[in-house]
N, C-alpha and C positions, 0 to 999 in steps of 0.2 A: 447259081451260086449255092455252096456246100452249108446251110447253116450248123454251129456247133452244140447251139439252142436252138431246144422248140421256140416257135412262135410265144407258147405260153411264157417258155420263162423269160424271154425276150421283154416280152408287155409288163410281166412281174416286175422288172428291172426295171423300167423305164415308168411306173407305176410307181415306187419305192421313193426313185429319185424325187416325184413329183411331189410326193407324200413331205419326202425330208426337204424338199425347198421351200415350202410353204410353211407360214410362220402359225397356222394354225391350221384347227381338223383342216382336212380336203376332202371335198365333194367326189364322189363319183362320178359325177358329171364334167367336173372341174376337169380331171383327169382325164377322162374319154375324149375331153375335146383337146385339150394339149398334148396329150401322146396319138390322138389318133386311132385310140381302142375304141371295136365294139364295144358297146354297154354290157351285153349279158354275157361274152365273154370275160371282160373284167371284173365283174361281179362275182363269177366263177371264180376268176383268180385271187380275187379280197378274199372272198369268202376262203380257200385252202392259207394262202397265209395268215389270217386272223385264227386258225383253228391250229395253226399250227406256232403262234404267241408269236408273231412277227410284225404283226400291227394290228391295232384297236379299234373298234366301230363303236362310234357316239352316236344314238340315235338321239334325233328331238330339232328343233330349231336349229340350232349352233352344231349342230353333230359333224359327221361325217369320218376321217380316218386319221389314223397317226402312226407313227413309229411304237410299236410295242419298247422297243429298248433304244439304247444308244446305238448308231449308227454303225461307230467302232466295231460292236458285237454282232453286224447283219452281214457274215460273209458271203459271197458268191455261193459256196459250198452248202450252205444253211438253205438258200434261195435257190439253189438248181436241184437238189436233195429233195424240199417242199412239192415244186412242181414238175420237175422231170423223173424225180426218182434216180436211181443210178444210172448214171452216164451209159457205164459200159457193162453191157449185160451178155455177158460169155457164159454160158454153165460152167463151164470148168475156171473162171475165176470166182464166180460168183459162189459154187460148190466146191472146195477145197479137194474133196476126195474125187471129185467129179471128174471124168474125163470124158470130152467135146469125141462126137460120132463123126465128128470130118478130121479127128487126129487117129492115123494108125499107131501108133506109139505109147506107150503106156507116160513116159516124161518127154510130152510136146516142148519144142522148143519155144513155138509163139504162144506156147500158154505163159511161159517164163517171162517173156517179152511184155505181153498185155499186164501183167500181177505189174510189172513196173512199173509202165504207164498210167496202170488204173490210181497207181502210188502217187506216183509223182504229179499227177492230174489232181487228186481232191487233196493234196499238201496246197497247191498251188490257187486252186479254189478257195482254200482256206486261210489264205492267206491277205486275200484281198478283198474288204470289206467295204460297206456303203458309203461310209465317211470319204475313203480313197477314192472312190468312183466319182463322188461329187466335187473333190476340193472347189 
């Protein structure tokens, strides 16, 4: 089966969730054992969302993680952005003036194609945030 996420942002996800269901910090432990993640890959994973203000690490006794913001404000787009980077990485979408070495054509037609999809793909991303995912 075709995933549409890495693995990474998959766990990021399902990390997030565990974060936002829990009524205080969450253990990295906590989490490794109800989703199922290695430890030092989710560690890896805290560790890029925490750097990049998505959620907060409490060290000490009572520590562990949380929500940097409201839920509301943690879209798919923000989250796949963090740890996959751009979805769809064509030179010639990604470089405007760029034109892809497998187009003979100076105005490729599936460059026209992907510019829409790459659109309509992180509108869509963006629209659907952490609060939604968990109702």
């Amino acid at each position: 089966m075709h995933r549409f996420f890495s693995m990474k942002c998959i766990y990021g996800i399902k990390a997030l969730i565990c974060i936002k269901t829990e009524t205080s910090y969450t253990l990295l432990q906590t989490i490794s054992v109800k989703e199922n993640i290695p430890q030092p890959f989710l560690k890896t994973i805290l560790t890029e969302m925490e750097k990049h203000g998505i959620i907060v690490l409490k060290k000490g006794k009572s520590g562990g993680y949380r929500l940097a913001k409201p839920a509301e404000q943690i879209t798919l787009h923000l989250i796949v952005s963090t740890l996959d980077g751009s979805k769809i990485s064509i030179p010639c979408i990604n470089n405007l003036s760029h034109k892809c070495d497998d187009c003979p054509e100076s105005d490729c037609t599936m460059r026209q194609v992907m510019i829409e999809v790459k659109t309509q793909m992180d509108s869509l991303l963006k629209s659907i945030n952490l609060k939604s995912i968990i109702k």
